[in-house]
C-alpha positions as CSV (number, residue, x, y, z in Angstrom):
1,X,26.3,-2.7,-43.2
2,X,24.2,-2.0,-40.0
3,X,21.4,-1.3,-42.1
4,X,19.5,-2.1,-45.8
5,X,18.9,1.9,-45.7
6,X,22.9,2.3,-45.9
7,X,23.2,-0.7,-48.4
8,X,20.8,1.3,-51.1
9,X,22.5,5.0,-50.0
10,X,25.7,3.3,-50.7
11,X,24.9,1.5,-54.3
12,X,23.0,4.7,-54.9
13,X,26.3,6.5,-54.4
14,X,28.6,4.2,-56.2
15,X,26.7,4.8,-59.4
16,X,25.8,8.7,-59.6
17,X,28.4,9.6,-62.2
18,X,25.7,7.7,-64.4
19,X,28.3,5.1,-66.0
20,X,26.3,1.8,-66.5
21,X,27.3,-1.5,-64.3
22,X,26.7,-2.9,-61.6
23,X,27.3,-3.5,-57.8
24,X,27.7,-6.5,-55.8
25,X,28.3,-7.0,-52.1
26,X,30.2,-9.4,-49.7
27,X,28.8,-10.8,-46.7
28,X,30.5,-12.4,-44.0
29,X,29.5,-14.3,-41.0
30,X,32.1,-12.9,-39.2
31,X,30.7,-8.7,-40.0
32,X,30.3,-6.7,-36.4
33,X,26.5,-7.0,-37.5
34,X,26.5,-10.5,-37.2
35,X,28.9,-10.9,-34.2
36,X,27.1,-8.3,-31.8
37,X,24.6,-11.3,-31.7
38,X,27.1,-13.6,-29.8
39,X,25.5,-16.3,-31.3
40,X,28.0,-19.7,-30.4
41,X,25.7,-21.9,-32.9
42,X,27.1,-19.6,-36.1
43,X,30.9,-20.4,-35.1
44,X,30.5,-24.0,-36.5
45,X,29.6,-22.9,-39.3
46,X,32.2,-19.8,-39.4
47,X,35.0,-23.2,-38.7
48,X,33.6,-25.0,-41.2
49,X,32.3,-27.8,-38.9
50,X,29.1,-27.4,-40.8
51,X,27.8,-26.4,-44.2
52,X,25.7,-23.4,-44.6
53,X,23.5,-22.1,-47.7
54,X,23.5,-18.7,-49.2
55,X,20.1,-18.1,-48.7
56,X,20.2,-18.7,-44.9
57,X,23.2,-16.6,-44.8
58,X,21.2,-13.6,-46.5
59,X,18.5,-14.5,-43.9
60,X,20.6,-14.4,-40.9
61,X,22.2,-10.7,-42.2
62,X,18.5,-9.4,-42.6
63,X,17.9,-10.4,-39.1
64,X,20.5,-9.1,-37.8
65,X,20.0,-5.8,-39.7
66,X,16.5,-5.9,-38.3
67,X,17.5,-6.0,-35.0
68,X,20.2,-3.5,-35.3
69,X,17.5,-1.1,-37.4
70,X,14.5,-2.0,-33.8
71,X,17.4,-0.7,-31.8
72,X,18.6,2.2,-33.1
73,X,14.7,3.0,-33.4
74,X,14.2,2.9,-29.7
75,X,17.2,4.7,-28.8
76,X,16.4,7.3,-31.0
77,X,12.9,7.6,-29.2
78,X,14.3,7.5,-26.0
79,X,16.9,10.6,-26.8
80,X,13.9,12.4,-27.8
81,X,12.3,11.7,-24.2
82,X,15.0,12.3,-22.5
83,X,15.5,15.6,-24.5
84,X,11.5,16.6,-23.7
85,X,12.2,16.0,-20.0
86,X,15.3,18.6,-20.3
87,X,13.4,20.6,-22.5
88,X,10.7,21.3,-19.9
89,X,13.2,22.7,-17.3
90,X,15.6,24.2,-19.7
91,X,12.2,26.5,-20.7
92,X,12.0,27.8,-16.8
93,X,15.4,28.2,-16.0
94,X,16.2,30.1,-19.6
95,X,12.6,32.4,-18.8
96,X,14.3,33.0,-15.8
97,X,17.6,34.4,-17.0
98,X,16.3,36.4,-19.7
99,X,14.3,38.5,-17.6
100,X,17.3,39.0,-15.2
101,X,19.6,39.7,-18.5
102,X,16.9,41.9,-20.1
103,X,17.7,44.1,-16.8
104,X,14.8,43.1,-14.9
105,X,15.2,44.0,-11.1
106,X,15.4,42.0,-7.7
107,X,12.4,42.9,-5.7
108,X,13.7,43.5,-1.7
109,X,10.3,41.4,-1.3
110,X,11.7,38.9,-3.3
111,X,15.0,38.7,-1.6
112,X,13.1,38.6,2.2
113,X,10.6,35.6,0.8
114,X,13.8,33.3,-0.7
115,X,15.8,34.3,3.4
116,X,12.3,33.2,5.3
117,X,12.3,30.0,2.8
118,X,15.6,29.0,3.6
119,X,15.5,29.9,7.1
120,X,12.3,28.2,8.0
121,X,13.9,24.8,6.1
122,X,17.2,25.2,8.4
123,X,14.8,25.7,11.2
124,X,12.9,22.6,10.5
125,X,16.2,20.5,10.5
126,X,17.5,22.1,13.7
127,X,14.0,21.5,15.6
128,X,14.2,18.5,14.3
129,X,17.9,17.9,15.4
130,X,16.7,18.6,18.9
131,X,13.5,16.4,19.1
132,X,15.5,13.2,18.0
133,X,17.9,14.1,21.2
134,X,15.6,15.0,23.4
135,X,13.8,11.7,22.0
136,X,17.1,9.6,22.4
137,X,17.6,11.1,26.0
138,X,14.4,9.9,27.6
139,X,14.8,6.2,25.3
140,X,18.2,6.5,26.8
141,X,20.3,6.2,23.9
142,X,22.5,8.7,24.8
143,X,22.6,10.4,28.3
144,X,23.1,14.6,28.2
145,X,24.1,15.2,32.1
146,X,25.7,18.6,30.8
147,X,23.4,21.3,29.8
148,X,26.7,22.9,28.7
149,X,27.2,20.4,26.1
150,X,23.8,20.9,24.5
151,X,24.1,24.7,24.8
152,X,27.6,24.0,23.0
153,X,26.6,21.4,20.0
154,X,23.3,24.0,19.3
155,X,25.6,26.7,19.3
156,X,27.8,25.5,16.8
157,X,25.2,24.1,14.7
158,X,23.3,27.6,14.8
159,X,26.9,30.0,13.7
160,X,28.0,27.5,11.5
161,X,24.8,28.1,9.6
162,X,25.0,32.1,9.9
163,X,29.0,31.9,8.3
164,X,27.9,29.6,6.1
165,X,24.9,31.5,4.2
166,X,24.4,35.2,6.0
167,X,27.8,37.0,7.7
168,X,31.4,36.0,8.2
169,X,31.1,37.5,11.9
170,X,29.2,36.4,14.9
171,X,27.2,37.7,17.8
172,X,26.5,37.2,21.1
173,X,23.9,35.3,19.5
174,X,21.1,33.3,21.3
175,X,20.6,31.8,24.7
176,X,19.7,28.0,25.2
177,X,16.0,28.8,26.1
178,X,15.8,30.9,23.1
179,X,16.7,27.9,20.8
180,X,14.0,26.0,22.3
181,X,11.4,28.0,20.0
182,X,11.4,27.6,16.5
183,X,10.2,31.2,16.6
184,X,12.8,32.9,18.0
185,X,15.7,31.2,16.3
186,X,13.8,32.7,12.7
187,X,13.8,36.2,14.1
188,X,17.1,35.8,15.3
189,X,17.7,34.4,11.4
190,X,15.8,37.3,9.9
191,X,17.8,40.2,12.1
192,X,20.5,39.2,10.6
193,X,19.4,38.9,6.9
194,X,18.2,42.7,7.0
195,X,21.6,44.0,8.9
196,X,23.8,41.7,5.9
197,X,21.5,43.2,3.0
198,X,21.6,46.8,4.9
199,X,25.5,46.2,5.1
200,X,25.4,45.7,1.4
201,X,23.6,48.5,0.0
202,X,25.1,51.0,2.3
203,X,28.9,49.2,0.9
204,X,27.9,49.9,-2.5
205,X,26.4,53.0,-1.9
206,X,24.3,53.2,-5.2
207,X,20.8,52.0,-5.6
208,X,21.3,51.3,-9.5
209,X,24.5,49.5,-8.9
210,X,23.2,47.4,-5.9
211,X,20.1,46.3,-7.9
212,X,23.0,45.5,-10.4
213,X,24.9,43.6,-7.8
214,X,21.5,41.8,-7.1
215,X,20.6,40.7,-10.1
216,X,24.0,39.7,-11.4
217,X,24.5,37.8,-7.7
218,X,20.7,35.9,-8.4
219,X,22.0,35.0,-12.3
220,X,25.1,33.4,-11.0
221,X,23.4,31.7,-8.8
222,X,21.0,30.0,-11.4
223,X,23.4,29.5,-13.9
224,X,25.8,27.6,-11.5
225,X,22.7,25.3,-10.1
226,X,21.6,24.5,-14.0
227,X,25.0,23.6,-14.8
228,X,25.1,21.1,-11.7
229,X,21.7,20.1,-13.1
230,X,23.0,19.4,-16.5
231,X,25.5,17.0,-15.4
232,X,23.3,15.4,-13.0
233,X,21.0,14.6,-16.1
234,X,23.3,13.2,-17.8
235,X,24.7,10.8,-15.4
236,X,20.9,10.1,-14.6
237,X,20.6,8.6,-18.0
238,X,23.1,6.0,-17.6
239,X,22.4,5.2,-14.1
240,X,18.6,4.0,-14.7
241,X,19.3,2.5,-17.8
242,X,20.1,-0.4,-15.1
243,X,16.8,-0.3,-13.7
244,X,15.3,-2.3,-16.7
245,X,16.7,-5.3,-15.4
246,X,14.9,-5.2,-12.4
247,X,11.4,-5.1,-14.9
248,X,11.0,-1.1,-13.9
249,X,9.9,1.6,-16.4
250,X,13.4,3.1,-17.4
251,X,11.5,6.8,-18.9
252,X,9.4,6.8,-15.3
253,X,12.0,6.1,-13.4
254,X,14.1,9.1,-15.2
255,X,11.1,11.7,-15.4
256,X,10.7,10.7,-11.2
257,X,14.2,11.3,-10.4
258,X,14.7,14.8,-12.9
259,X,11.4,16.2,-10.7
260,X,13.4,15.5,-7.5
261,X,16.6,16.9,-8.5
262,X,15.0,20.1,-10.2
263,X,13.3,21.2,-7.4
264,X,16.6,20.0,-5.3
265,X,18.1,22.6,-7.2
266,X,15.4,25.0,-7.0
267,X,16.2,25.1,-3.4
268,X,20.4,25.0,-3.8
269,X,19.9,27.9,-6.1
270,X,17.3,29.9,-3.4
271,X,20.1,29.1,-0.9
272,X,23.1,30.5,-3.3
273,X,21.2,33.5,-4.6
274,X,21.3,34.7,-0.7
275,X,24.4,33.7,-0.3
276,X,25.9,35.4,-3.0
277,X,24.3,38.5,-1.9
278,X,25.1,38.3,1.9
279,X,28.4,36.9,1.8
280,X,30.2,38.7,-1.2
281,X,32.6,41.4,-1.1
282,X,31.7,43.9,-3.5
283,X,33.5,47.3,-4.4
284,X,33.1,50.1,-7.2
285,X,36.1,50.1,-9.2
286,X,37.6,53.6,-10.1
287,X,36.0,53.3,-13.4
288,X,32.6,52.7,-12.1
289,X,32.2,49.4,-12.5
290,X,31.0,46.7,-9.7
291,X,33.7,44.1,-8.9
292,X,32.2,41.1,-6.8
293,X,34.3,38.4,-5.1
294,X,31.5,35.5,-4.8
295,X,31.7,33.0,-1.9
């Protein structure tokens, strides 16, 4: 057996029904303990090529029970990191949905703060979109002769951003010197993040039923990113097991990589929470009751 431990539980088993006699087991160089050491020195003796005693074959089996028992040891250990690791986020995303299960409301506040945090990341990449092409146009990478074209690619960057996270319909929306400031582009942002909120509660029509339809929008929206998280995990475990080979601290490498993705999700799950607010169509059913189509 893989381990002594199974060998006693096993005799101990055998003999319960309190009849006397006795037990005796048969060993085998050729037992899956034995052969997960791969060892090609024990096959001339397993051919008969050579002569082995019984004492070196009861020595060989307790190594390789050894082995097995130092393996399963520090697998066990490591499950029990992994599981602290999981633990610690499983505590703030569960805190989290009890309150908004126990009926705890949305603050309006709230809702602003998450759109300004999402806008002013979007913001950062599109600034940062046009300082790499204004950067490549004066390195000359890449010539922009048409102002059109810029006006054009900005454009489509800036709407495909609104019907992705705040309305399905578009504007007149902003000039090509107004896209120049970072300032004016988050306004712009903002504007319409109180007109698709507005939009919203005057749709529903009830205050109770659209702080419902908040908080039921915000708990789908953390119970879809911890589910994405959860899987993510557990590939994670497998994917640095790898990493030992390269003489790297698998359990630093895994708590490293957990940090980043949780607060990777943090922000997918600030982004969906708006969306599922801005972008959902939502009616009161004849019997009262909110029925939400989620993006």
């Amino acid at each position: 057996m893989n381990n002594s431990r199974s060998e006693r539980q096993a005799r101990g088993r055998a003999g319960r029904q309190g009849d006397p006699g006795f037990s005796q087991y048969y060993v085998s160089l050729e037992d899956d303990i034995v052969g997960a050491e791969d060892d090609d020195k024990l096959q001339r003796y397993i051919d008969g090529k050579k002569r082995i005693g019984k004492r070196k074959i009861k020595r060989i089996v307790n190594q390789c029970q050894k082995l097995s028992v130092e393996s399963e040891e520090m697998n066990r250990k490591k499950s029990l990191q992994y599981d602290q690791v999981l633990q610690r986020q499983r505590d703030l995303i569960y805190a989290t949905r009890k309150k908004l299960l126990d009926g705890a409301s949305v603050e309006q506040e709230k809702i602003v703060e998450i759109a300004k945090e999402n806008i002013s990341d979007f913001v950062n990449h599109f600034d940062c979109i046009q300082s790499n092409k204004k950067h490549g146009r004066r390195r000359g990478r890449k010539k922009y002769n048409d102002k059109n074209t810029n006006t054009e690619q900005y454009t489509s960057i800036l709407n495909r951003y609104i019907l992705d996270n705040i309305s399905y319909k578009l504007d007149a929306g902003l000039t090509l010197s107004d896209m120049q400031s970072a300032a004016t582009v988050s306004d712009y942002l903002m504007l319409r993040v109180y007109q698709g909120l507005s939009r919203q509660r005057e749709r529903i029509g009830d205050e109770e039923a659209y702080e419902q339809f908040v908080r039921e929008a915000t708990l789908k929206a953390v119970d879809d990113g911890w589910v994405e998280l959860i899987d993510y995990l557990e590939q994670l475990k497998y994917a640095v097991a790898g990493r030992a080979s390269a003489q790297r601290n698998v359990m630093f490498e895994y708590q490293n990589e957990a940090f980043e993705s949780f607060l990777d999700t943090e922000k997918a799950v600030k982004c969906n929470i708006i969306r599922n607010i801005l972008l959902s169509d939502v009616k009161i059913g004849k019997d009262g009751r909110l029925h939400v189509i989620y993006p």
